[in-house]
MOPAC internal coordinates of N, CA, C and O (Angstrom, degrees):
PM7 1SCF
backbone

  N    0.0000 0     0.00 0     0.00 0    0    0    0
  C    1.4428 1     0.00 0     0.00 0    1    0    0
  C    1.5232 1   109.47 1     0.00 0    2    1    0
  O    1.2310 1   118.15 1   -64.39 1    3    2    1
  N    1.5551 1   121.14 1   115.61 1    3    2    1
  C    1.0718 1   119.26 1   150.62 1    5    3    2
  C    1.5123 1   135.09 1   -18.03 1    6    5    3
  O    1.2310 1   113.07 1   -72.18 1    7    6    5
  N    1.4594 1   130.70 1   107.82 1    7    6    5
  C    1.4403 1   125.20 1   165.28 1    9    7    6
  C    1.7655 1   102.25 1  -125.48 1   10    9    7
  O    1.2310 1   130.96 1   -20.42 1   11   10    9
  N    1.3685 1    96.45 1   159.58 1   11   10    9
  C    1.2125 1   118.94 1   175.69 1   13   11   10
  C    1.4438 1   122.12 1  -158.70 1   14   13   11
  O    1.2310 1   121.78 1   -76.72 1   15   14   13
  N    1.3131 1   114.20 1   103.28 1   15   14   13
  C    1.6887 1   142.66 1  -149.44 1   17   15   14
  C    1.3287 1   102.55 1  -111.20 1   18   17   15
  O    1.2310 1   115.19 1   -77.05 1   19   18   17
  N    1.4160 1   126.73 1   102.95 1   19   18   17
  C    1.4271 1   134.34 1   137.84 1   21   19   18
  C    1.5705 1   140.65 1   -49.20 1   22   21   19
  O    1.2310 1   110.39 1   -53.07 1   23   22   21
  N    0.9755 1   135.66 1   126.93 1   23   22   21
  C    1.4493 1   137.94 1   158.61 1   25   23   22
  C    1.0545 1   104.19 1  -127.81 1   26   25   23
  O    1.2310 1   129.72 1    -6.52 1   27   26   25
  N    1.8201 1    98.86 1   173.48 1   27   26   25
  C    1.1186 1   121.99 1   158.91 1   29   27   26
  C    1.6644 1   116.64 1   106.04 1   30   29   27
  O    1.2310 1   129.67 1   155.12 1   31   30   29
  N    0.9716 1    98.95 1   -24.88 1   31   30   29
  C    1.8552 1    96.88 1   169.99 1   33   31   30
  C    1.3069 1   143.69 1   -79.45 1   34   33   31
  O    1.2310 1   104.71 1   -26.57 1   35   34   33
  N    0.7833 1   145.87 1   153.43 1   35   34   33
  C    1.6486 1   146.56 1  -150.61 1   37   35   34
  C    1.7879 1   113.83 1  -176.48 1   38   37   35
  O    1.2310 1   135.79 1    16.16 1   39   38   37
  N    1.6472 1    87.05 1  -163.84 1   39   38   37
  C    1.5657 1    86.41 1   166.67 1   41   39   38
  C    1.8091 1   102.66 1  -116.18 1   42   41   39
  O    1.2310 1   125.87 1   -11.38 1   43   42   41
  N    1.4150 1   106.32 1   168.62 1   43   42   41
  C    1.2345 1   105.41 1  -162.11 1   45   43   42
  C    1.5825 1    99.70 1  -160.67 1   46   45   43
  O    1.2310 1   114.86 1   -37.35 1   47   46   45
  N    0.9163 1   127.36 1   142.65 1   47   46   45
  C    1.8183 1   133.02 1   173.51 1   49   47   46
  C    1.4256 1   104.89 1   -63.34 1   50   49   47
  O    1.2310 1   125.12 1   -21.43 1   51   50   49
  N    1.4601 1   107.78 1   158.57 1   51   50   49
  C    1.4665 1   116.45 1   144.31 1   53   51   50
  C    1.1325 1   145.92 1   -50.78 1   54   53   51
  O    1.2310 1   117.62 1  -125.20 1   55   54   53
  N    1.4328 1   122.14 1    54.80 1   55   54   53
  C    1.8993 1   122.02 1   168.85 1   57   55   54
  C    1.6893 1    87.44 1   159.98 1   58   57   55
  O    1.2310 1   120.13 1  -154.13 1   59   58   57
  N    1.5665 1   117.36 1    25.87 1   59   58   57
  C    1.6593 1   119.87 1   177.96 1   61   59   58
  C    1.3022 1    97.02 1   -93.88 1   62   61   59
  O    1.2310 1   127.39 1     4.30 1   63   62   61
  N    1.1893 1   103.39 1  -175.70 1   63   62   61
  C    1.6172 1   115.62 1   172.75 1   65   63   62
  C    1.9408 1   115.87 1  -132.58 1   66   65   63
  O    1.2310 1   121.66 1    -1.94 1   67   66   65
  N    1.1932 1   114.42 1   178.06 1   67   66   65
  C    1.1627 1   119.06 1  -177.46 1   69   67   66
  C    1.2905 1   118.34 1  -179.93 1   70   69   67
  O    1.2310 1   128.98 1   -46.63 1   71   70   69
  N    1.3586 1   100.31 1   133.37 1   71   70   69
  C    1.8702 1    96.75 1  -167.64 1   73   71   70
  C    1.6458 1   106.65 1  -120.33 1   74   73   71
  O    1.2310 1   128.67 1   -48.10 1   75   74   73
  N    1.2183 1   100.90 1   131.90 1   75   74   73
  C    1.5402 1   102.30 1  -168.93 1   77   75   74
  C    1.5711 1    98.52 1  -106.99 1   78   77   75
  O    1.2310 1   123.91 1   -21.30 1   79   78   77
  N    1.2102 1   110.10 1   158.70 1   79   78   77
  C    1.8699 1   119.22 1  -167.93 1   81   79   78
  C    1.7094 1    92.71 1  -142.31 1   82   81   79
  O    1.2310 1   119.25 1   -38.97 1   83   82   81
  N    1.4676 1   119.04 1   141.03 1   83   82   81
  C    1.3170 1   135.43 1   163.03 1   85   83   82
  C    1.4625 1   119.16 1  -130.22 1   86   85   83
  O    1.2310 1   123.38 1   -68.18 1   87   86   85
  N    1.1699 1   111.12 1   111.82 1   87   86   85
  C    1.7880 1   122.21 1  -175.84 1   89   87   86
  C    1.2660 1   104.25 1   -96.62 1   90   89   87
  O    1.2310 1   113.19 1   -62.65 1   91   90   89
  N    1.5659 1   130.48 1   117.35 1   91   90   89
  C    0.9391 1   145.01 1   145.27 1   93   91   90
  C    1.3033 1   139.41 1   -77.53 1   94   93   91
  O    1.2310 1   108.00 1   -49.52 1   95   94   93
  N    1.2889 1   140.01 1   130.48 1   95   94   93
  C    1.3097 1   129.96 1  -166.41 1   97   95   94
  C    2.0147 1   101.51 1  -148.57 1   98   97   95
  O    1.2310 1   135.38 1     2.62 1   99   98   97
  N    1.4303 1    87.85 1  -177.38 1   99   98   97
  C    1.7981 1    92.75 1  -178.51 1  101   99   98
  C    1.5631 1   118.84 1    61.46 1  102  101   99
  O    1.2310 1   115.88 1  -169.39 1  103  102  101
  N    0.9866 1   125.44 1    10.61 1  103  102  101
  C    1.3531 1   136.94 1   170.89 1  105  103  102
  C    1.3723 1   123.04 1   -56.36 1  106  105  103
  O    1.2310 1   101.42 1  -118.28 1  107  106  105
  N    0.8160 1   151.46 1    61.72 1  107  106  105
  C    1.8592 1   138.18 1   157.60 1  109  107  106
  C    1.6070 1   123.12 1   -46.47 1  110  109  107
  O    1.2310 1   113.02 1   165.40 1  111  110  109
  N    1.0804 1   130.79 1   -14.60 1  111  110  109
  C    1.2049 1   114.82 1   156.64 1  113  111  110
  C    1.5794 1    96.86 1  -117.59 1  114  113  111
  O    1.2310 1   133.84 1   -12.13 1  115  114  113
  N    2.0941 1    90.86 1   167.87 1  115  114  113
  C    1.4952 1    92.81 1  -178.09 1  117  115  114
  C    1.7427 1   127.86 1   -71.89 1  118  117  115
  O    1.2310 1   115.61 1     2.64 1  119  118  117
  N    1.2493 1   125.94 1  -177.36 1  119  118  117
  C    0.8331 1   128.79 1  -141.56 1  121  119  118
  C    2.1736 1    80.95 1  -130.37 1  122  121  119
  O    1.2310 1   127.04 1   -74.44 1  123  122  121
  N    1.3845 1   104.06 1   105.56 1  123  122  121
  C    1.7967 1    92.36 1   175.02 1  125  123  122
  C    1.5349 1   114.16 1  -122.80 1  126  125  123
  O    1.2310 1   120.62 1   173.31 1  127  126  125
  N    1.3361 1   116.43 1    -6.69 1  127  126  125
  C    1.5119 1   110.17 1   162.16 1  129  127  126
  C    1.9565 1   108.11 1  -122.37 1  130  129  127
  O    1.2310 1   119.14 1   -33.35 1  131  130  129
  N    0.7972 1   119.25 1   146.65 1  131  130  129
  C    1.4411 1   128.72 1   160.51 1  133  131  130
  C    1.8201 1   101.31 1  -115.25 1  134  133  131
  O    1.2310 1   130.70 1   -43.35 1  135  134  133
  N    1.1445 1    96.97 1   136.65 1  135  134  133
  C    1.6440 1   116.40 1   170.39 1  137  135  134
  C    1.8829 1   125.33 1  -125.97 1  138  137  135
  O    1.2310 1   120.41 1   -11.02 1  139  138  137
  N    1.2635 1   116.82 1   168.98 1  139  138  137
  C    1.5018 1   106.11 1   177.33 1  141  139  138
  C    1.7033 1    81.19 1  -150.55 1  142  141  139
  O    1.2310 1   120.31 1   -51.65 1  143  142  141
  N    1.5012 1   117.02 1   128.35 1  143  142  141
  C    1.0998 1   123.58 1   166.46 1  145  143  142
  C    1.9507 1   121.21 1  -108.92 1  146  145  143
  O    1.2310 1   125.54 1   -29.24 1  147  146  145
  N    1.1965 1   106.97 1   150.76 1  147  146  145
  C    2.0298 1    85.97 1   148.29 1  149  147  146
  C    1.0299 1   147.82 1  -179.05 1  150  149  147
  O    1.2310 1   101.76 1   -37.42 1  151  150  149
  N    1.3922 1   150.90 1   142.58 1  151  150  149
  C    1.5028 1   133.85 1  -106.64 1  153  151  150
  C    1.9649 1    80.77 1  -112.88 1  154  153  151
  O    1.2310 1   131.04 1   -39.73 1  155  154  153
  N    0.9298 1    96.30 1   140.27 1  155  154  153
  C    2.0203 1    90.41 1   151.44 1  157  155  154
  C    1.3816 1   108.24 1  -115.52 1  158  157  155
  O    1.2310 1   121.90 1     0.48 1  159  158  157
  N    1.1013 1   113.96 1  -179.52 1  159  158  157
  C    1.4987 1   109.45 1  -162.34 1  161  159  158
  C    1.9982 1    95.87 1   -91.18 1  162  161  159
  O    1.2310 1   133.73 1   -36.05 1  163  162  161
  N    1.7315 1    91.07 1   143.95 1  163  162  161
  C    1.6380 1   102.64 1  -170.07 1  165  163  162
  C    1.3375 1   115.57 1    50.80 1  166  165  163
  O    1.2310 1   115.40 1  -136.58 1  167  166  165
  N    1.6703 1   126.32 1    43.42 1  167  166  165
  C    1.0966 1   161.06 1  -173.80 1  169  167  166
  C    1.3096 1   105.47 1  -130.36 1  170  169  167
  O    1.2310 1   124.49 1   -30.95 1  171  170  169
  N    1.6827 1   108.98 1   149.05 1  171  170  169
  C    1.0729 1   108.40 1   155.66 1  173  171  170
  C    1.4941 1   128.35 1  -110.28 1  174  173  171
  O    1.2310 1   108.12 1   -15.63 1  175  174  173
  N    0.9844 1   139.80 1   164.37 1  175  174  173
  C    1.6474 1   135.11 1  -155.67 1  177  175  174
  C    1.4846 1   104.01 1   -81.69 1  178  177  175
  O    1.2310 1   133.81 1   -69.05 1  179  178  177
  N    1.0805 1    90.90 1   110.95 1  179  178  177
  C    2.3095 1    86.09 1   169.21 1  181  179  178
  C    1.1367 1   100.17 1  -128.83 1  182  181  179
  O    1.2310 1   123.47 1    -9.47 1  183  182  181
  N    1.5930 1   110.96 1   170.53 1  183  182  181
  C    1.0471 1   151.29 1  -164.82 1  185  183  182
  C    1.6404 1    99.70 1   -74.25 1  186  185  183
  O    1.2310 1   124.35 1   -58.45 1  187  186  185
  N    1.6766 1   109.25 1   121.55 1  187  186  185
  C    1.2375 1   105.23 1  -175.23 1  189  187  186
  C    1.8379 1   109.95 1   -95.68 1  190  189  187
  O    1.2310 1   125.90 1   140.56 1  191  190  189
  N    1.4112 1   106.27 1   -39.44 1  191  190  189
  C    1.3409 1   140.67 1  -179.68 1  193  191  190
  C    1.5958 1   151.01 1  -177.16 1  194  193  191
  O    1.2310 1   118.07 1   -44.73 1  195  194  193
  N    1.0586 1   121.29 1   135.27 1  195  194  193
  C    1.5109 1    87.21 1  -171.67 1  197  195  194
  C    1.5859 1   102.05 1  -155.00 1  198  197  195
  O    1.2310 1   124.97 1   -16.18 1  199  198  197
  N    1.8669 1   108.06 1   163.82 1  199  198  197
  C    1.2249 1   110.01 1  -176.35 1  201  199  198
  C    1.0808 1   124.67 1  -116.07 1  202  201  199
  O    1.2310 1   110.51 1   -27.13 1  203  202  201
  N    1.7770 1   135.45 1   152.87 1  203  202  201
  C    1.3251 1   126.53 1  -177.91 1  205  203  202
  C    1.6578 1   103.07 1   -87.46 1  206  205  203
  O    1.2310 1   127.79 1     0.34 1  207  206  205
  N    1.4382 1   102.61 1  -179.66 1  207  206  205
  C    1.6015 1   105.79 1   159.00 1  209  207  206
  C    1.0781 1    97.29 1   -82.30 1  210  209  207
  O    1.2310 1   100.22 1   147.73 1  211  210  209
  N    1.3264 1   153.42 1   -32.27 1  211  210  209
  C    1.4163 1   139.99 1  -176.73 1  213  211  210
  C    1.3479 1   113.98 1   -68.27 1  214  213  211
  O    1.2310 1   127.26 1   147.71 1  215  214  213
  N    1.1811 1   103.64 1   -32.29 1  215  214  213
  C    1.8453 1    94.83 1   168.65 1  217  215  214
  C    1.7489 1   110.77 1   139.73 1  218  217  215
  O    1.2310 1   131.78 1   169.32 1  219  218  217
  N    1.5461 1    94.87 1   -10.68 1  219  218  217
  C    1.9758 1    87.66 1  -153.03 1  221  219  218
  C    1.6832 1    97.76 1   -80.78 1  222  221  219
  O    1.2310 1   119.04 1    -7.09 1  223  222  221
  N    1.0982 1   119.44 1   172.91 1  223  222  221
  C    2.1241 1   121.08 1   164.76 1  225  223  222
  C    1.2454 1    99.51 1  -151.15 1  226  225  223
  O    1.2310 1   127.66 1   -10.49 1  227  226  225
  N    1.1638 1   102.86 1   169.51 1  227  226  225
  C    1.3679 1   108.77 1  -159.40 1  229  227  226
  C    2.1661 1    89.34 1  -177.37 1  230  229  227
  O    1.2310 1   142.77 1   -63.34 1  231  230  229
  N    1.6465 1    73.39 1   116.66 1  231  230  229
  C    1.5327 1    81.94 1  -179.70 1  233  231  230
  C    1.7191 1   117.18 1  -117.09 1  234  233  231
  O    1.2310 1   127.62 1     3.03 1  235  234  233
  N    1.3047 1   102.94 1  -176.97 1  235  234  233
  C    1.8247 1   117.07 1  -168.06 1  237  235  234
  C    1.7054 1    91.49 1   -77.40 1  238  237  235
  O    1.2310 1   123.07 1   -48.46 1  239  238  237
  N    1.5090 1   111.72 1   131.54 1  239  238  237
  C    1.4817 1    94.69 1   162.32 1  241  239  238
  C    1.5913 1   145.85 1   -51.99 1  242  241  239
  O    1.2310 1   133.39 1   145.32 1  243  242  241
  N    1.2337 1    91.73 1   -34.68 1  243  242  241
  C    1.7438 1    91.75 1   166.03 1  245  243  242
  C    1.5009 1   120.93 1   -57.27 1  246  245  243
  O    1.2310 1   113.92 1   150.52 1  247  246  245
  N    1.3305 1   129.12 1   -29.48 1  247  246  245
  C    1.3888 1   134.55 1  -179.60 1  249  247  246
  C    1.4760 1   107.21 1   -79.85 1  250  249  247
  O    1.2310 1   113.49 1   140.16 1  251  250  249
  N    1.3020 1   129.91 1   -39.84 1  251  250  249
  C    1.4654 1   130.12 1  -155.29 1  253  251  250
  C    1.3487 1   114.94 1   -62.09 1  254  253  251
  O    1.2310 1   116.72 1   -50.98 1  255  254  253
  N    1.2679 1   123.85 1   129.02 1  255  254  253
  C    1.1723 1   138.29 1   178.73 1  257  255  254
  C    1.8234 1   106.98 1    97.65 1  258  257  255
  O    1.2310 1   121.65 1   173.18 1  259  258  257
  N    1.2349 1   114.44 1    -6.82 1  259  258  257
  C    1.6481 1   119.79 1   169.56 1  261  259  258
  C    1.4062 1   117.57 1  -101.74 1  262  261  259
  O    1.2310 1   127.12 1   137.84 1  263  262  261
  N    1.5211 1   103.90 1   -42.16 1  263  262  261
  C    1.9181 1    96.03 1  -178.94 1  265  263  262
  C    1.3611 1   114.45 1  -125.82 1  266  265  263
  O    1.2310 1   115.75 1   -32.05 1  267  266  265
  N    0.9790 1   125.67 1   147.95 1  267  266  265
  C    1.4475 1   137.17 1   168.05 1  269  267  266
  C    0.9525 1   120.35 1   -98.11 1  270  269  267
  O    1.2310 1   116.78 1   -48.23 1  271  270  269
  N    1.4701 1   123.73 1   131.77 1  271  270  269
  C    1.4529 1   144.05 1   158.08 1  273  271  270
  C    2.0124 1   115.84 1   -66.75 1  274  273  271
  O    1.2310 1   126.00 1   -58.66 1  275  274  273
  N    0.9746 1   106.06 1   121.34 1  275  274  273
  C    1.6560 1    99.92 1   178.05 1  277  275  274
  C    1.9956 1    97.94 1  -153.56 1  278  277  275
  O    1.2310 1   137.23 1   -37.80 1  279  278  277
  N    1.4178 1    84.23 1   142.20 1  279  278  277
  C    1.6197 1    93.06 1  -171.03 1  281  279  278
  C    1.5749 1   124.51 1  -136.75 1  282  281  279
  O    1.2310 1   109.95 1   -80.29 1  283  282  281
  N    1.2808 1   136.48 1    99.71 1  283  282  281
  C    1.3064 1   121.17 1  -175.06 1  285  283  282
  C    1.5653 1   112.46 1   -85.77 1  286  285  283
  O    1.2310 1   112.34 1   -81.27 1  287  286  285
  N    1.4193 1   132.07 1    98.73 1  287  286  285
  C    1.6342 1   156.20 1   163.37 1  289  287  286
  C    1.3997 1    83.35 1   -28.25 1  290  289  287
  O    1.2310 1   117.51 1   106.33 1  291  290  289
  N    1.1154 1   122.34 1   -73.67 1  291  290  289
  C    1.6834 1   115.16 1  -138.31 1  293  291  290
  C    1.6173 1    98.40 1   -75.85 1  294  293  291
  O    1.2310 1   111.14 1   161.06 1  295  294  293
  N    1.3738 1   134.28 1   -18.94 1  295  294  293
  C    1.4671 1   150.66 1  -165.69 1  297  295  294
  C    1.7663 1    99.72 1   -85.95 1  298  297  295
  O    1.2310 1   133.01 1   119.53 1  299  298  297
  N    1.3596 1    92.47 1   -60.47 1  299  298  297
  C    1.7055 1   100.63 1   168.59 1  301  299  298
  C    1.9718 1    80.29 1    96.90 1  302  301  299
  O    1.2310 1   129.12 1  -144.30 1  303  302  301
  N    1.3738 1   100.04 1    35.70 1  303  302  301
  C    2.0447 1    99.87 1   154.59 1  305  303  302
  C    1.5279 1   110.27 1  -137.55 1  306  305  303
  O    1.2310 1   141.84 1   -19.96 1  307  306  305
  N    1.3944 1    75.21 1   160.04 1  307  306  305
  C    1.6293 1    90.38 1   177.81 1  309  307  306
  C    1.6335 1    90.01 1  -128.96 1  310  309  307
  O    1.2310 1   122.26 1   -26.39 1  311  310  309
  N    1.6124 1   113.28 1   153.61 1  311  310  309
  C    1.6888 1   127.17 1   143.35 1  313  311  310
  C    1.3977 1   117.93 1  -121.94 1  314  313  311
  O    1.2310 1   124.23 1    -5.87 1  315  314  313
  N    1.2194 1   109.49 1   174.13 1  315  314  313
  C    1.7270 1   124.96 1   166.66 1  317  315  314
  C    1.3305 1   123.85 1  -128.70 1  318  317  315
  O    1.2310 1   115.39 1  -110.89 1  319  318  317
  N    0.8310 1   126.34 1    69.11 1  319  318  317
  C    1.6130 1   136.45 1   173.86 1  321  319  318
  C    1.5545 1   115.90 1   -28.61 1  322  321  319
  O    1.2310 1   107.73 1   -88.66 1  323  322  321
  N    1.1974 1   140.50 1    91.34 1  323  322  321
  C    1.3791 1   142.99 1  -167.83 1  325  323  322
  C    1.2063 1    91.48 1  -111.89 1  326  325  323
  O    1.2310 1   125.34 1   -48.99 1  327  326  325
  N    2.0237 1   107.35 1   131.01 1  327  326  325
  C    0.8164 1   110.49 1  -172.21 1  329  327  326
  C    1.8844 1    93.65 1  -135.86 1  330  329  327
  O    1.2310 1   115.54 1   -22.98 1  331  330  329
  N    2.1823 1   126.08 1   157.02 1  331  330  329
  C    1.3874 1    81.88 1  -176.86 1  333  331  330
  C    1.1446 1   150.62 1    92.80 1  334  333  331
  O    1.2310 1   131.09 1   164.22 1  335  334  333
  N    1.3775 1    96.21 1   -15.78 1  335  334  333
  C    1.6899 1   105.34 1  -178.23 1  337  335  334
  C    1.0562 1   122.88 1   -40.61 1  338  337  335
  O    1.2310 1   128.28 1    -6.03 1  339  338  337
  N    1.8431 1   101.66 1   173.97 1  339  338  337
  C    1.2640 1   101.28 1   177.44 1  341  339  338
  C    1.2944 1    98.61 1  -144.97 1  342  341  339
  O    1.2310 1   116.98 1   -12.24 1  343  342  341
  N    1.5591 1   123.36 1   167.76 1  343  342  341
  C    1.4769 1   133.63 1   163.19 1  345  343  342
  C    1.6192 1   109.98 1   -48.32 1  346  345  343
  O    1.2310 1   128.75 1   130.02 1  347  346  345
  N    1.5621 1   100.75 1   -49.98 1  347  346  345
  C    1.6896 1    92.49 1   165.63 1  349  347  346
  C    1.4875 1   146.58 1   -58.21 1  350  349  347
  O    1.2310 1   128.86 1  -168.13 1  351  350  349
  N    1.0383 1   100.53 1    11.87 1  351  350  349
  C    2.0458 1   121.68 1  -157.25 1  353  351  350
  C    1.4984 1    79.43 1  -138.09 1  354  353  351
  O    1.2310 1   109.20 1  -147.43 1  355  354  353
  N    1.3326 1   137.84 1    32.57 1  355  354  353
  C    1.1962 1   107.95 1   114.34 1  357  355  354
  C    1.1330 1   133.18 1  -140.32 1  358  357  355
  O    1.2310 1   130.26 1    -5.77 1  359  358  357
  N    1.6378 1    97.81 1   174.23 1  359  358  357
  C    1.8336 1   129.55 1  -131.13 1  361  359  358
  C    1.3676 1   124.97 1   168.41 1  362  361  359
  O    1.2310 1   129.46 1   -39.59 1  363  362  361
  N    1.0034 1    99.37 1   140.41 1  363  362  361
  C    1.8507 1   101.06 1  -177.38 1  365  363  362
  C    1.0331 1    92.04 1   -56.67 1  366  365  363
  O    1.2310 1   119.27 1   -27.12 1  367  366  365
  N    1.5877 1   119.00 1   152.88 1  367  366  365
  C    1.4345 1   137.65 1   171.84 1  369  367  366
  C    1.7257 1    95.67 1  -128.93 1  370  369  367
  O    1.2310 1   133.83 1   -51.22 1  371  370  369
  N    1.9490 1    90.87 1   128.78 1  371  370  369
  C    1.5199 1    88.23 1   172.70 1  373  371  370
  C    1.4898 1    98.82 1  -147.83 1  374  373  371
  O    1.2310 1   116.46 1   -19.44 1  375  374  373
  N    1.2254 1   124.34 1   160.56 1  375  374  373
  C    1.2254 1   130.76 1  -114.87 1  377  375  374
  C    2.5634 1    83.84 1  -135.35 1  378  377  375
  O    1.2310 1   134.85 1   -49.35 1  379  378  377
  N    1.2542 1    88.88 1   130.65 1  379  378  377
  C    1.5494 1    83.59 1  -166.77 1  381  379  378
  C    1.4629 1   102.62 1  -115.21 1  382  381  379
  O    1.2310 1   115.62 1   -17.85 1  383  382  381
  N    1.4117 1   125.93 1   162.15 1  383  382  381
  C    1.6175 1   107.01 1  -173.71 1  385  383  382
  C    1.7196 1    89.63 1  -149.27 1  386  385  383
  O    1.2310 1   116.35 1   -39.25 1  387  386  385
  N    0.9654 1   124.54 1   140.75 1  387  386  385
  C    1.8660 1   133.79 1  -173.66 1  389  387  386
  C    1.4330 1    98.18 1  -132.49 1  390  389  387
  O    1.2310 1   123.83 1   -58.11 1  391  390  389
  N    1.0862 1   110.25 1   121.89 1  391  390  389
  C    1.5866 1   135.54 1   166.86 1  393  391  390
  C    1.6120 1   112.24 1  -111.83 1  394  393  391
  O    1.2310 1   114.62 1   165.39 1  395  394  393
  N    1.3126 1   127.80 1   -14.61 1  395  394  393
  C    1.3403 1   122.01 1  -110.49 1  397  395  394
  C    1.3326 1   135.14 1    66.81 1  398  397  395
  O    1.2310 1   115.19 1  -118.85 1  399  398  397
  N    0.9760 1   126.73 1    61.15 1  399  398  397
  C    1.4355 1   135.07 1  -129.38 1  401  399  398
  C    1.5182 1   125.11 1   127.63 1  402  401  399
  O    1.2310 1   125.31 1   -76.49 1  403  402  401
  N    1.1893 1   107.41 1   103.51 1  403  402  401
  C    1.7765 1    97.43 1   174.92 1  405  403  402
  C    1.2672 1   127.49 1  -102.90 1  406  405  403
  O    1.2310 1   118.19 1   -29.09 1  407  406  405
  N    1.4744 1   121.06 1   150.91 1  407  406  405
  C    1.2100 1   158.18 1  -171.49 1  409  407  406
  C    1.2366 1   142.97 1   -92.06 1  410  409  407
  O    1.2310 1   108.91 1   -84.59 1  411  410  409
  N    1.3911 1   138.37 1    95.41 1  411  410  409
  C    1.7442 1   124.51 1  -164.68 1  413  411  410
  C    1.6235 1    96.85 1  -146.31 1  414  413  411
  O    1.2310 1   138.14 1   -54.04 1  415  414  413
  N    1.6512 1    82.45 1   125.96 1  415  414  413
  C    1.3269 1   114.89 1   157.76 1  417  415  414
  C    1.8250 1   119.71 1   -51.53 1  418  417  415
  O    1.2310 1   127.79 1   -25.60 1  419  418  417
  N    0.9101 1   102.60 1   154.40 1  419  418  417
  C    2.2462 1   105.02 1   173.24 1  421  419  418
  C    1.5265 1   121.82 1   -59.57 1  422  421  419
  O    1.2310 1   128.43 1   166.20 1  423  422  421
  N    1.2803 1   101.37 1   -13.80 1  423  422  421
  C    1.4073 1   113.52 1  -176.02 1  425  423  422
  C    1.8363 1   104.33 1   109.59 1  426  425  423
  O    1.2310 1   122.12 1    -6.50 1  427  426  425
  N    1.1331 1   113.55 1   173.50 1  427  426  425
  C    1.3966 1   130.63 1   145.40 1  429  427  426
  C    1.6101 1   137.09 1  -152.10 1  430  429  427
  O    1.2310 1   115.66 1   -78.87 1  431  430  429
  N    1.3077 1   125.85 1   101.13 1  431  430  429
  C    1.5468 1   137.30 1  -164.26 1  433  431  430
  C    1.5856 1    92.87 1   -36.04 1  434  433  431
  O    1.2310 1   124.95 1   -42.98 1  435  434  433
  N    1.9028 1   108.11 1   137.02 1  435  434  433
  C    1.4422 1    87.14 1   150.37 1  437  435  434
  C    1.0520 1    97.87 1  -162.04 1  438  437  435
  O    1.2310 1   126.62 1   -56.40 1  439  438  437
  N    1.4501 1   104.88 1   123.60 1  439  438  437
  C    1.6285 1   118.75 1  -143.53 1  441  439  438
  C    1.6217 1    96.09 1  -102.12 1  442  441  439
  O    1.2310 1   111.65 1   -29.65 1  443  442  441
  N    1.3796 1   133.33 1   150.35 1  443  442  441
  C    1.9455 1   138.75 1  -170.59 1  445  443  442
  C    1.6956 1    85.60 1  -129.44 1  446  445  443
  O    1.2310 1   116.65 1   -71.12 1  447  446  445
  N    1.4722 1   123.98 1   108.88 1  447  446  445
  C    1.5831 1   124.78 1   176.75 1  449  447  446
  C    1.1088 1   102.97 1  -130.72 1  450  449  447
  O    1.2310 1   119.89 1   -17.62 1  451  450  449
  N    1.4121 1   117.81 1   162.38 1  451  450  449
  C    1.7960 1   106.11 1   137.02 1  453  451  450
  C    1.6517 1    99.84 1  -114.10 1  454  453  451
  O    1.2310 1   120.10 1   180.00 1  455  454  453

């Protein structure tokens, strides 16, 4: 059976960081995109970033140059390194997995306060 397990979110100040991790498991076919999406509230869910097995990412402009996408294929995880925050970055973060076939994590809250 497919699972897909989030961590890593919380609350966090303005200019903190936070690194979120998604473990995937139960897979029979491979795994060729990893994604990180996330909804804010009365938002709609977009695309935060995401990675190939070949290697390339390609992120949302508001994030670029603050978080990183990094993914181990053969582990079956992905993280997002948020760096910088902001009040605007937050949003559930949930965690997407493409086989041919898609994949979602439970979400993870991740709240930007002081």
């Amino acid at each position: 059976q497919v699972q897909v397990v989030e961590s890593g979110g919380g609350l966090v100040q303005p200019g903190g960081s936070l690194r979120l991790s998604c473990a995937a498991s139960g897979f029979t076919l491979s795994i060729y995109v990893m994604r990180w999406y996330r909804q804010a509230p009365g938002k709609e869910r977009e695309l935060v970033a995401d990675i190939t097995v070949g290697g390339s990412t390609e992120y949302v402009d508001s994030v670029k140059g603050r978080f990183t996408i990094s993914g181990d294929f053969a582990k079956n995880t992905v993280y997002l390194q948020m760096n910088r925050l902001k009040p605007e970055d937050t949003a559930v973060y949930y965690c997407n997995i493409f086989t041919g076939d898609t994949y979602w994590g439970q979400g993870t809250q991740v709240t930007v306060s002081s």
